[in-house]
C-alpha positions as CSV (number, residue, x, y, z in Angstrom):
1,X,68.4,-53.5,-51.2
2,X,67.0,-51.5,-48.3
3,X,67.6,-52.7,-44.5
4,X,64.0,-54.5,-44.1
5,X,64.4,-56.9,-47.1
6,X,68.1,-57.5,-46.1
7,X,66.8,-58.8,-42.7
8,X,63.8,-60.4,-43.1
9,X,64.6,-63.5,-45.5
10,X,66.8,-64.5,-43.0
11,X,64.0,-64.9,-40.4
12,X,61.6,-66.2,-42.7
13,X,63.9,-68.8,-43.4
14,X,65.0,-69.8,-39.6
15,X,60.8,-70.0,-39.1
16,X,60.1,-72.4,-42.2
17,X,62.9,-74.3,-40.3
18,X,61.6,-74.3,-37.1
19,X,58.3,-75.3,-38.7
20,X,59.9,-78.1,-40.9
21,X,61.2,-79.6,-37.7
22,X,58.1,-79.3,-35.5
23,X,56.3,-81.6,-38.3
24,X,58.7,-84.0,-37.8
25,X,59.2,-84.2,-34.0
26,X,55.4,-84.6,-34.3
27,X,55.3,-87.3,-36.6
28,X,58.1,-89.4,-34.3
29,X,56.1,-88.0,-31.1
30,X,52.2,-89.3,-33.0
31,X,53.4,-92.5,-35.0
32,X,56.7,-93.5,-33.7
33,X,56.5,-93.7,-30.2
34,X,53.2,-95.6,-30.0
35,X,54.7,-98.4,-32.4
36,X,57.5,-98.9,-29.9
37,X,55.7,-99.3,-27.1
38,X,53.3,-101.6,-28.6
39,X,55.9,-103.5,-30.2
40,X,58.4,-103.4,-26.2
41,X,55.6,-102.9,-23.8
42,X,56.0,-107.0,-23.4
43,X,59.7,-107.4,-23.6
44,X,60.9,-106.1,-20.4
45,X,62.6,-108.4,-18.0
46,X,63.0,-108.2,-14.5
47,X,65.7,-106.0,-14.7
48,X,67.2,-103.7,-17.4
49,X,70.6,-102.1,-17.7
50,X,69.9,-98.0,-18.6
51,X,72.2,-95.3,-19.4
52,X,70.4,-91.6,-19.3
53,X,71.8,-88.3,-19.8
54,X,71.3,-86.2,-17.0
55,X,71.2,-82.5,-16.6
56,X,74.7,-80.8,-15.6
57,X,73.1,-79.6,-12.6
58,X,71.1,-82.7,-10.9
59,X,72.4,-83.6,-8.0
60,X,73.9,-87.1,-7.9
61,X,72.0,-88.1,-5.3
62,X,68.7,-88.0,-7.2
63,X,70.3,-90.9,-8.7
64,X,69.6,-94.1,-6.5
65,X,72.6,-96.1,-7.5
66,X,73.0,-100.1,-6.7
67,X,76.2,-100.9,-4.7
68,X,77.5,-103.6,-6.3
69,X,80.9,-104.8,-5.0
70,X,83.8,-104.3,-7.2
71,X,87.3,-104.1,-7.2
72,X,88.8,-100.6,-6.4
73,X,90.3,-99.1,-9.1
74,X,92.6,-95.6,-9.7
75,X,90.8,-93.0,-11.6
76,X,92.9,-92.0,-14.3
77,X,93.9,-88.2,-14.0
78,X,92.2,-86.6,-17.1
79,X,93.0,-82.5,-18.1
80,X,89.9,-81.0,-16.7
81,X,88.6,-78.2,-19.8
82,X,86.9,-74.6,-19.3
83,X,82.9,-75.6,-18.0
84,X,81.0,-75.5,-21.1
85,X,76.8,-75.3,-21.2
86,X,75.3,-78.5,-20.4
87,X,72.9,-80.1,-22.9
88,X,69.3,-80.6,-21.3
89,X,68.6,-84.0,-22.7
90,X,67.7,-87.2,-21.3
91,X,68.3,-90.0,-23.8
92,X,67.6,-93.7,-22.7
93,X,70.2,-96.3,-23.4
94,X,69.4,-99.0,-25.6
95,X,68.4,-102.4,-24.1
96,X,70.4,-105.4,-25.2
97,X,68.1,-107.4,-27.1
98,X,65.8,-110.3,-25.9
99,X,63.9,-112.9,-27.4
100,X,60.5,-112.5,-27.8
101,X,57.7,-113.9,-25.4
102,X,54.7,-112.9,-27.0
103,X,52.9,-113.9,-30.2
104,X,53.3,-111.9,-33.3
105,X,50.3,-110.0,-33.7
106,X,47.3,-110.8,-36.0
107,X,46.9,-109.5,-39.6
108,X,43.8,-107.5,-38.6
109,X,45.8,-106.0,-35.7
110,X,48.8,-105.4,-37.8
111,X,46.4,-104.1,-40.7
112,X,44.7,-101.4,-37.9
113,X,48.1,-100.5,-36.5
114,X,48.4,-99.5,-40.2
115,X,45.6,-97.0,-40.4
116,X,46.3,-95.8,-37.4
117,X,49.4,-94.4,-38.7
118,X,48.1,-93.2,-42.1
119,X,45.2,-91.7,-40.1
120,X,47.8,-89.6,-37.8
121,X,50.0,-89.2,-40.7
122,X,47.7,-87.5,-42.7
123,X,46.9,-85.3,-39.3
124,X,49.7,-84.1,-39.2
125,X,50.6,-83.7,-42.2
126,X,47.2,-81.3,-42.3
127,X,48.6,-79.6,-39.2
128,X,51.8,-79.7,-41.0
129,X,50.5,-77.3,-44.0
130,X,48.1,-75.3,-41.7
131,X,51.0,-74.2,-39.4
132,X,52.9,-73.6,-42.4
133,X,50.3,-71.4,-44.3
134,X,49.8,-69.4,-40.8
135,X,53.3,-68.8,-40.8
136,X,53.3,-67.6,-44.6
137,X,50.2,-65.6,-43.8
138,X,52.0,-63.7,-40.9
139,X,55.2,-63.3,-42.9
140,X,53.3,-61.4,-45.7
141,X,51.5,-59.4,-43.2
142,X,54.6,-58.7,-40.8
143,X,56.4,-57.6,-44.5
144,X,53.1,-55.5,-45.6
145,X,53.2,-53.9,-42.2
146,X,57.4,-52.9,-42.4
147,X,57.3,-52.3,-45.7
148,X,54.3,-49.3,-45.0
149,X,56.0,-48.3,-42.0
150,X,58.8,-48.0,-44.3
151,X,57.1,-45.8,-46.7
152,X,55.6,-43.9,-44.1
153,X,58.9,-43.3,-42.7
154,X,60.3,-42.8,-46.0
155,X,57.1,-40.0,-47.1
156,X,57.7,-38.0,-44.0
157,X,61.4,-37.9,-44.2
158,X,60.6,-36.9,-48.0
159,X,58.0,-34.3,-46.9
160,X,60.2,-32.7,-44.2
161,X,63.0,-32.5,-46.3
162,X,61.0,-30.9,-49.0
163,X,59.4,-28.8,-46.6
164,X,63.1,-27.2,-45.4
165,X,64.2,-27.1,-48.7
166,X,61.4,-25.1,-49.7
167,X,62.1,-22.4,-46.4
168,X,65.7,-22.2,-46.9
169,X,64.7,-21.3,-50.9
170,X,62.2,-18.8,-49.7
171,X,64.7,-17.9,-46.9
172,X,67.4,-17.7,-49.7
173,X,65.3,-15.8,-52.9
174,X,64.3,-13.3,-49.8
175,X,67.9,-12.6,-48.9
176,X,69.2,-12.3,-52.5
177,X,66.4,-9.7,-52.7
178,X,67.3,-8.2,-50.0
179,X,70.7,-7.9,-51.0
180,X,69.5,-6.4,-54.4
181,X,67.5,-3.7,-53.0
182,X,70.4,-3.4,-50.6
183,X,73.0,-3.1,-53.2
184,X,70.4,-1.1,-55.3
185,X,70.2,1.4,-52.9
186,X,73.8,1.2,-52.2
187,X,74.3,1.7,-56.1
188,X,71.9,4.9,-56.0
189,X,73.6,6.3,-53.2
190,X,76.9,6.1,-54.6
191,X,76.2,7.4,-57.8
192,X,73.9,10.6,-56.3
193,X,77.3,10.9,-54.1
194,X,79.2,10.7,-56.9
195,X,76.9,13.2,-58.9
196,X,76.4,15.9,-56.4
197,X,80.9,15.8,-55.9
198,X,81.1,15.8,-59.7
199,X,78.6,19.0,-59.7
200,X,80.4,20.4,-57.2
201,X,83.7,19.9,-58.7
202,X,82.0,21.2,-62.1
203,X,80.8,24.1,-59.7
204,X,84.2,24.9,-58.3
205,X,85.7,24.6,-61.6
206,X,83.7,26.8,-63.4
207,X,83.8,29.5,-60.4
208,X,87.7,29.3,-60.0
209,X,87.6,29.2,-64.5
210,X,85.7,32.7,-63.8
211,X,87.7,34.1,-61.0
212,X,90.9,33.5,-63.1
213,X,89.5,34.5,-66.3
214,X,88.0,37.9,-64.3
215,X,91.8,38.3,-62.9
216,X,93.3,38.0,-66.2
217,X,90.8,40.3,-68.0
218,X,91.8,42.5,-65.2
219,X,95.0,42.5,-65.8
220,X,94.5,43.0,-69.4
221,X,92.6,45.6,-68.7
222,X,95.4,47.1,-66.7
223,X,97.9,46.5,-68.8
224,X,96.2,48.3,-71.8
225,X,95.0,51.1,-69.3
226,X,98.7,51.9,-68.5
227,X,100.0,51.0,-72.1
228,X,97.5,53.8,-73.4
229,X,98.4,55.7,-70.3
230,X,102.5,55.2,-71.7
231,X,101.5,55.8,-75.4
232,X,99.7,59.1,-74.3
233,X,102.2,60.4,-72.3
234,X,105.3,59.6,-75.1
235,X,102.7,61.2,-77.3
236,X,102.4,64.2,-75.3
237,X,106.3,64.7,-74.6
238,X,107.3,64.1,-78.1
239,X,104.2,66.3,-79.2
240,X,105.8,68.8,-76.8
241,X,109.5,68.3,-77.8
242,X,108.6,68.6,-81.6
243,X,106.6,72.1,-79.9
244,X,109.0,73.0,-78.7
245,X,112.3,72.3,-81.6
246,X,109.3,74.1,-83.6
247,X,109.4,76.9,-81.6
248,X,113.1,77.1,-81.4
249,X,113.2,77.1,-85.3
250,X,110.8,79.6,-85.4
251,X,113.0,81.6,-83.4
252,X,115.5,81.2,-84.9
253,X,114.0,81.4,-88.6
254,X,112.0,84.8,-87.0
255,X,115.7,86.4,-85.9
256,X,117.0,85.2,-89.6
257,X,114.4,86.7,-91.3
258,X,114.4,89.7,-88.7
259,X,117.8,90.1,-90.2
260,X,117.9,89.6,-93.9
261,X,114.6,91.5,-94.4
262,X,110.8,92.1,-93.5
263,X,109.6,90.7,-96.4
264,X,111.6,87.7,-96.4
265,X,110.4,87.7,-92.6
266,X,106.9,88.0,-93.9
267,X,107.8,85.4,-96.9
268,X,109.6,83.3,-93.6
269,X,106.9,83.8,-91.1
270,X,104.4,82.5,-94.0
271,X,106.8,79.3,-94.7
272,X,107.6,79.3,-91.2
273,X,104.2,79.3,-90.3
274,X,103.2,77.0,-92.8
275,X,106.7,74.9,-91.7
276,X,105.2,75.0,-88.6
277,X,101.6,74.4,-89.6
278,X,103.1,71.1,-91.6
279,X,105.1,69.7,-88.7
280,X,102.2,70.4,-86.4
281,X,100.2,68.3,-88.6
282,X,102.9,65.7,-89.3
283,X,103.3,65.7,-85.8
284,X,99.8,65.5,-84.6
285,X,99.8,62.6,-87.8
286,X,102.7,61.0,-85.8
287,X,101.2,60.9,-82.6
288,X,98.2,59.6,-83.8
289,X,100.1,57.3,-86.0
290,X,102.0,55.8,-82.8
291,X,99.1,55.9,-80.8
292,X,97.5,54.1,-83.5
293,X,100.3,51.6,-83.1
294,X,100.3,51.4,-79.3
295,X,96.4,50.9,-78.9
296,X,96.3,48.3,-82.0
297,X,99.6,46.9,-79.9
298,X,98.0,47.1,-76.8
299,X,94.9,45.6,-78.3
300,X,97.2,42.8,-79.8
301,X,98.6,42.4,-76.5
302,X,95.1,42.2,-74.4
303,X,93.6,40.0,-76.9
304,X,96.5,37.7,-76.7
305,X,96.2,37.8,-72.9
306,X,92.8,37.1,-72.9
307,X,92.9,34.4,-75.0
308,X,96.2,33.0,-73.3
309,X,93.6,33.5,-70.2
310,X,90.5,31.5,-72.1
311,X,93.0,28.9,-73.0
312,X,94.2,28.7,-69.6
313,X,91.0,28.5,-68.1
314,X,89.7,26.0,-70.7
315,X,92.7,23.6,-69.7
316,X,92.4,23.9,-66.0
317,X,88.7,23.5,-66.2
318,X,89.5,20.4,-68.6
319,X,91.9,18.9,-66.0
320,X,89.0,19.2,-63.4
321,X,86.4,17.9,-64.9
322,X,88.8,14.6,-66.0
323,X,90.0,14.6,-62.2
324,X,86.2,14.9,-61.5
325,X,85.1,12.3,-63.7
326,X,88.1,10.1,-62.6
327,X,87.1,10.7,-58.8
328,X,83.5,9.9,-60.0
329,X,85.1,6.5,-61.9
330,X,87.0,5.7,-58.8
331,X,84.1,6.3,-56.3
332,X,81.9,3.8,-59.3
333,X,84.1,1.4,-59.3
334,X,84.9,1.8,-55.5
335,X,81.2,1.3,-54.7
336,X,80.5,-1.6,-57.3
337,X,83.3,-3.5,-55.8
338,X,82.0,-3.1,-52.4
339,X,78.7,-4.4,-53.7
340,X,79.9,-7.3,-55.1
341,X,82.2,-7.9,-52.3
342,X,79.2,-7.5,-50.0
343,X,77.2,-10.1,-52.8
344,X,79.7,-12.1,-52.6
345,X,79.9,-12.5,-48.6
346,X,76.0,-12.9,-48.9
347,X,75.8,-15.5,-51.4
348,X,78.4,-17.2,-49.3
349,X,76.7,-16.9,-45.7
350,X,73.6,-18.1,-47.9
351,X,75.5,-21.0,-49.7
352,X,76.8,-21.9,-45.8
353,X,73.3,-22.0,-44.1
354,X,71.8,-23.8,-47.3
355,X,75.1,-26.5,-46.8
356,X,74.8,-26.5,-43.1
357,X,70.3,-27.2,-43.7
358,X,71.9,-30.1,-45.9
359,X,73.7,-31.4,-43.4
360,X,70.9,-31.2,-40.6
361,X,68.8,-32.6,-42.5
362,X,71.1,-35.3,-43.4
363,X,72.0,-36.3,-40.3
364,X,68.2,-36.2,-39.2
365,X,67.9,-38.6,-41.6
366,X,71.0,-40.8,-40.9
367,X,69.7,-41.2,-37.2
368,X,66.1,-42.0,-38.2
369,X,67.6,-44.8,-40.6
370,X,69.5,-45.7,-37.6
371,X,66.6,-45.9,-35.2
372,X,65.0,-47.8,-37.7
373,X,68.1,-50.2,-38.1
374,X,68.2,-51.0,-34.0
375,X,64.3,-51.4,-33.9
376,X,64.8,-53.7,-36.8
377,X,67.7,-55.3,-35.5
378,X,66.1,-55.7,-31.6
379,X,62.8,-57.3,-33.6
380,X,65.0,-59.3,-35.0
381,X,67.1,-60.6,-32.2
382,X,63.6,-61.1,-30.1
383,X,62.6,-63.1,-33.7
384,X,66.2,-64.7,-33.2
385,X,66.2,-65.8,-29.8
386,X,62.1,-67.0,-29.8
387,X,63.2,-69.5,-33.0
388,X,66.2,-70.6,-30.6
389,X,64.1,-71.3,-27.9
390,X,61.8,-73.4,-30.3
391,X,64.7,-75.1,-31.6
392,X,66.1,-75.8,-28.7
393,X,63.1,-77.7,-28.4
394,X,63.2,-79.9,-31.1
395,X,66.7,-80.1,-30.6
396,X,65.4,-82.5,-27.7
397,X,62.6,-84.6,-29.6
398,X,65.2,-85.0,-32.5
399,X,68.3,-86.2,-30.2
400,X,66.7,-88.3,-28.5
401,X,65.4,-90.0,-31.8
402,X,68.8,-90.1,-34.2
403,X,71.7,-90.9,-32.1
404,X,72.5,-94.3,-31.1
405,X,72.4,-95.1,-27.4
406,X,75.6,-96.3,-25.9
407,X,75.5,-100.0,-24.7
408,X,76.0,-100.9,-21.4
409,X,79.6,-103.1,-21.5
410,X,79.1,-106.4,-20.6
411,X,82.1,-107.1,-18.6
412,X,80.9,-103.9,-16.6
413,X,77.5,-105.2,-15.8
414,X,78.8,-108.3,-14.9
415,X,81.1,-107.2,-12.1
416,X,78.5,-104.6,-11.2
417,X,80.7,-101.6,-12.4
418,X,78.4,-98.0,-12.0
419,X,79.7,-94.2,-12.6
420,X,79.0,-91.1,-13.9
421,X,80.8,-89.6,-16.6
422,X,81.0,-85.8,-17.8
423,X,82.5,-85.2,-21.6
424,X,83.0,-81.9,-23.1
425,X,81.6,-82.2,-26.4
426,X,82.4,-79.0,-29.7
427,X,79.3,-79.4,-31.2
428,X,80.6,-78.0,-34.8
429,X,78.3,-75.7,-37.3
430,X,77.2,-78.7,-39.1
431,X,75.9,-80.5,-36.1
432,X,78.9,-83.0,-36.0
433,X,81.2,-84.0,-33.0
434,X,84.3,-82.0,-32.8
435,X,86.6,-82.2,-30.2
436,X,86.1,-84.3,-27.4
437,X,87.7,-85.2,-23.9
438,X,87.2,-86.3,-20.5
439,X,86.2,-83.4,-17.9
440,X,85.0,-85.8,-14.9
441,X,85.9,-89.8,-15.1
442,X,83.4,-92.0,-13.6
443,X,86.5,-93.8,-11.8
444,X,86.1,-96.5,-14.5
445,X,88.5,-96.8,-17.6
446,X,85.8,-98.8,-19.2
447,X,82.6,-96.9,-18.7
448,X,85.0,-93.5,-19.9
449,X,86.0,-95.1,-23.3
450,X,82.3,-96.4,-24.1
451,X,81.0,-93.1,-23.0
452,X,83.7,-91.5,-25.6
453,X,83.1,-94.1,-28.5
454,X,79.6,-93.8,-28.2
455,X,79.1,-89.7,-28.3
456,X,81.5,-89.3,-31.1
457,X,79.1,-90.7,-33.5
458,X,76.3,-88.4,-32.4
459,X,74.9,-85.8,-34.4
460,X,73.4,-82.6,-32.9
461,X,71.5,-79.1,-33.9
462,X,74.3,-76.5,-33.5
463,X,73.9,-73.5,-32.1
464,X,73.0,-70.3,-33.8
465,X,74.0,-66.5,-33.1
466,X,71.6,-64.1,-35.2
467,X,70.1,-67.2,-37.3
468,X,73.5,-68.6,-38.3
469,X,74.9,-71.6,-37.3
470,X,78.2,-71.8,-35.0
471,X,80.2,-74.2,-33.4
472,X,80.1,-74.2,-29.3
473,X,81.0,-76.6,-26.6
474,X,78.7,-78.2,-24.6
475,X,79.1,-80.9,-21.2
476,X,77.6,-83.8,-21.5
477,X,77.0,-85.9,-18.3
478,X,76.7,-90.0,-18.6
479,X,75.3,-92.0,-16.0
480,X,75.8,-95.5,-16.0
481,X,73.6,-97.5,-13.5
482,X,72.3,-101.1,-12.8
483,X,68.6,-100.8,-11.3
484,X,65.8,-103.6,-10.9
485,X,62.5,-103.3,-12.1
């Protein structure tokens, strides 16, 4: 149940009340009064003992009182209460009764007094429903007109909030692409980085791989060099000591066969030459042999080294390029976690403004429900205080109808006794007497207790404080006098 439908029944129901009790004030106003005077108009004597209730504020002396002499007596001290609201009501005191002095009146008379009262009966009982359809008529149209002002209210509330909803989405799908190209580029950058180090490490690897594989071949190369250098030169000395043990045999085998004979010298020369022809050869076969062996060796030895080398270089290049590639993973992962960290810190300013829109728009909301709720609530206290004024009103025509008058005493109007009297009265919720008690004594013990007795029975329309009834105290001022007609 919205705030409209939550106020209006109440009013609604404090008019059709107000109305209720207009058509009946009317009805005593139109039928009853003109009965009673017809029916008292000849009854009054020469004089005639009243008791009217006065406004708080009339001055006493508006009053013409009768001085009557009477015995002095003490007022009685009463406990004076706070100074509650006086009641604007006069209400005149019933007469004591008289016997008749004129005729009763005539059938016809009696029979046209009749019509007379159907005939403003049925008046107002037409002015009755016509006040009472007026009043439905503007209730409908006062509920039409809040509840389109409502829906108005509610469409543009709807509208705006749709209409910043939709922004902050555009806002928000704009951002996020934002961020994507951002973190696309980002991405791209990163990995070109990445590509160009892990070329260049590539590039350093293989160059360094080539430098070290040039050094060792090199070395290899220097190695076998001085090997075949070392080979050539044993060659050559053992070549020359085998020369030259050759030579000293053949000197020797010459001086032997110098000495046994010349032929055997011829027959040694020949073996010696041929000796010497043999070991040449098996030395020349030697030397090549070893040198054979040295180069194949040597050969062994540089191909080992190189491929020691190769092996080398394969390995180190290996470890760069897994140092490379684990840079490269590091930088990747490095550079994705920066763009989901940056994401992440863009989602969540996003997710903040979109909260924070909420909240603006919420609390744009919340103050025009509450602008809505005072200007309903200040219609309604207008609405509130207009029906209080009108039953105020016919709080008047009613009391003086209902309640019984107080009677003059008749020991008092016999000694001539006169006073006013003010009573605090709780009038309660339900329109009964409450508390009650003395706040100004008329200086007359009598006149006080009739004045009590009497407004203790009355009934009243309580007061009401945002079309609900409450109790409140009011001062009622009685004036009892003696005047002649």
């Amino acid at each position: 149940m919205d705030f409209w439908s939550y106020i209006y029944p109440a009013t609604a129901a404090s008019r059709e009340r107000a109305v209720i009790v207009t058509i009946v004030a009317v009805l005593h106003v139109v039928i009853l009064y003109p009965v009673m005077a017809h029916s008292q108009g000849e009854r009054k004597s020469a004089q005639e003992m009243r008791v009217t209730i006065a406004m708080a504020d009339k001055p006493a002396a508006s009053q013409v009182p009768v001085s009557v002499p009477s015995a002095p007596v003490k007022p009685q001290p009463h406990k004076v209460e706070p100074e509650p609201e006086p009641l604007p009501v006069d209400i005149p005191v019933k007469e004591p009764d008289k016997p008749k002095v004129n005729p009763e009146p005539t059938p016809l008379e009696v029979e046209k007094i009749k019509l007379e009262q159907e005939a403003a009966l049925a008046k107002a009982r037409a002015e009755a429903e016509a006040a009472q359809l007026k009043v439905q008529q503007e209730i409908e149209r006062e509920k039409a007109e809040q509840a389109a002002a409502q829906a108005k209210v509610k469409a543009e509330i709807k509208a705006k909030v749709e209409t910043e909803i939709a922004r902050f989405k555009a806002m928000e799908e704009a951002k996020r692409v934002q961020a994507e190209q951002e973190a696309k580029v980002r991405i791209e950058q990163e990995a070109a980085r990445a590509r160009a180090e892990h070329e260049a490490a590539q590039a350093r690897a293989e160059a360094e791989s080539r430098r070290r594989a040039e050094q060792e071949a090199a070395r290899a190369r220097a190695e076998h060099e001085a090997a075949q250098a070392r080979a050539e030169a044993e060659t050559r000395r053992r070549a020359e000591q085998e020369a030259a043990r050759a030579r000293a045999e053949h000197e020797a085998a010459q001086a032997r066969a110098e000495a046994e004979s010349r032929r055997r010298a011829e027959q040694e020369a020949a073996r010696a030459r041929a000796e010497h022809e043999a070991a040449q050869a098996r030395a020349e076969a030697e030397t090549r042999r070893r040198a054979e062996q040295e180069a194949a060796r040597a050969r062994a030895e540089h191909e080992a080294a190189q491929a020691r080398a190769e092996a080398e270089t394969r390995r180190r290049a290996e470890q760069e390029a897994a140092r490379a590639r684990a840079e490269h993973e590091a930088a990747q992962a490095r550079a994705e976690a920066e763009t989901r960290r940056r994401a992440e810190q863009e989602a969540a300013r996003v997710r903040a403004e979109q909260e924070e829109a909420r909240r603006k728009v919420e609390r744009e909301a919340r103050l025009a429900k509450e602008k809505m709720e005072a200007e309903a609530k200040a219609r309604a206290a207008v609405e509130t205080a207009r029906l209080k004024d009108e039953e105020d009103v016919v709080l008047k025509a009613l009391y003086n109808q209902k309640n019984a008058r107080p009677s003059y005493p008749l020991a008092a109007r016999r000694i001539g006794l006169q006073g006013k009297v003010l009573l605090n009265v709780e009038v309660l919720a339900d329109g009964s007497c409450g508390q009650i008690n003395v706040a100004q004594s008329s200086g007359h013990r009598m006149l006080d207790d009739n004045a009590l007795e009497t407004v203790k029975t009355w009934q009243f329309v309580p007061a009401r404080q945002g079309g609900v009834a409450i109790s409140k105290w009011y001062r009622v001022p009685i004036v009892f006098t003696l005047k002649d007609n």
